[in-house]
Every structure is written in structure tokens, then in C-alpha cells.
C-alpha angles and dihedrals in degrees: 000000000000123000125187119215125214124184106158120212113228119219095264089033094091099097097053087036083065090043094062105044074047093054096039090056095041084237132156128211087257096050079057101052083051106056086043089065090049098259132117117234125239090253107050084043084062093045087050096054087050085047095051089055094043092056090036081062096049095061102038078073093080092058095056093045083050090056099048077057093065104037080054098060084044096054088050098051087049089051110038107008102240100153100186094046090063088040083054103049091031086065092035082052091047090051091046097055096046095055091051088052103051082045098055092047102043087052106041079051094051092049104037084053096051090038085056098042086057089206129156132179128180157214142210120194134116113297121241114193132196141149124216115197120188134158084022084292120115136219127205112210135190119188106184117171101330095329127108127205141200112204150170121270083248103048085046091068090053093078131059112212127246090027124116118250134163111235117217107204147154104262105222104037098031106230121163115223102174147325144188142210106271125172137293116250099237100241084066091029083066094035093059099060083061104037130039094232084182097067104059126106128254 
């Protein structure tokens, strides 16, 4: 299922507007002057290293799954004697394993390099919001200019869809950090005050 959300910013709305993309990040201003001049704060370094264990225990979920795989073959050739069965989940196993292993280690590489770099980049542009939600498990998404994030449900209420905000992330895995209202270009700026921008479907 895909919803799209829609919370408009009036025109003396802005400051509150900051505050709560300040609030859904757990930022404060600080964090924020520093990802403007490129540069991760202490903080959100800290978050991202969280973040890279949390994701190097998800996957080293597949090699022990893997190897399941393999004890099992084992346990039926003791039992019943089916030689190719445990020839057949014993590869599988093996493949298995070694998937899960290249993947830990390419992404526990890719993100200790960019947490060490300390880099952001950004990006300004209107932002689009929608939720998926699919096995009963839901996803938060920000599209802003030609970017797409996934984020946290409360950093999900820190935005107000069809508003324009600069996005402050890491630039290879795409992690957003923080953000904050900016202005409106004024070609959109006019063509809001004919069109609810907010209410179109991603």
C-alpha cells in the first residue's frame, strides 16, 4: 500500500517548520551548521556507527542460516542415509555462506569509510512523502529533488510534504542526517497558490 502524506507550511509557519525537522532527526542547531559546511557532527557520527552494527547483525543472519543449511544435510545422511540430499544442501549451505560473507564485509567497508570520511552533501528540492507498507512492515520515504530516503517514522514527521527543504546526507549510502525548510524558487513559489502541490501521487 502506498499513502501519500500531505502537512502544508503556512507562510509564518518556517521557524517551527526547522524545529521539527530539528526535533525528527534529534538534531541540534549545531548538528545542523555542521552538516552545511559538508561535515558530520560528533553526534550523527556516533548514530551512524549504531546504525553500521545494527545492519552487520542483520546479515550475519544469512550465514547462519547457511549453515543451518548444512548441519541439516549432515543430520539426514546420518539418519537416513540420502547421500545426495546432504551433497545438495551442503553446496547450497556453502553458497549461502559465502554470500552472507562478501556482504558483511562489503557493507561494514562502505559504511566504516564514509563514517570516517565524515562527508555530507545536499540537496534542496520539494519534498514528496509516502509510506509502503508490505509484509505488515512499513516503510518512510522522502523524495526530494531526484533523491529518494528512507527514514525513520520520526524523522518522517519532521517534514511537511510539498515544501521545499535542503537535505543534508552521506553521499554513497544515502543516509539522511538532517534537513531544514528553505525557500521556495519562485516559479513554484506562484504555482502553489494555484495548485496543491501537496496532494499529488508518487
Amino acid at each position: 500500500m502506498n499513502n501519500t502524506h500531505n502537512h502544508p507550511i503556512s507562510p509564518n509557519d518556517v521557524l517551527s517548520a526547522a524545529d521539527q525537522c530539528l526535533k525528527g532527526f534529534r538534531n541540534k542547531p549545531e548538528d545542523l551548521v555542521l552538516n552545511r559546511q559538508g561535515r558530520l557532527s560528533p553526534k550523527q557520527h556516533t548514530i551512524l556507527k549504531d546504525q553500521q552494527g545494527n545492519k552487520t547483525l542483520e546479515l550475519i543472519a544469512v550465514p547462519i542460516v547457511g549453515s543451518a543449511m548444512a548441519l541439516a544435510g549432515l543430520f539426514t545422511m546420518i539418519s537416513q542415509g540420502i547421500s545426495v540430499l546432504f551433497v545438495i544442501l551442503l553446496i547450497l549451505g556453502v553458497v549461502v555462506i559465502g554470500v552472507g560473507v562478501v556482504l558483511i564485509t562489503r557493507v561494514m567497508r562502505r559504511f566504516q569509510a564514509e563514517i570516517d570520511a565524515g562527508h555530507v552533501t545536499h540537496v534542496e528540492g520539494i519534498a514528496r512523502l509516502h509510506t509502503d507498507t508490505k509484509n505488515e512492515m512499513t516503510s518512510h520515504i522522502v523524495r526530494i529533488a531526484d533523491k529518494r530516503f528512507e527514514v525513520t517514522p520520526d524523522q518522517f514527521l519532521g517534514f511537511r510534504n510539498g515544501e521545499a527543504y535542503a537535505g543534508y546526507y552521506t553521499p554513497d549510502t544515502l543516509t539522511l542526517v538532517s534537513a531544514e525548510p528553505v525557500p521556495l524558487p519562485p516559479p513554484l513559489a506562484g504555482l502553489r497558490q494555484h495548485k496543491n502541490i501537496g496532494s499529488s501521487n508518487i
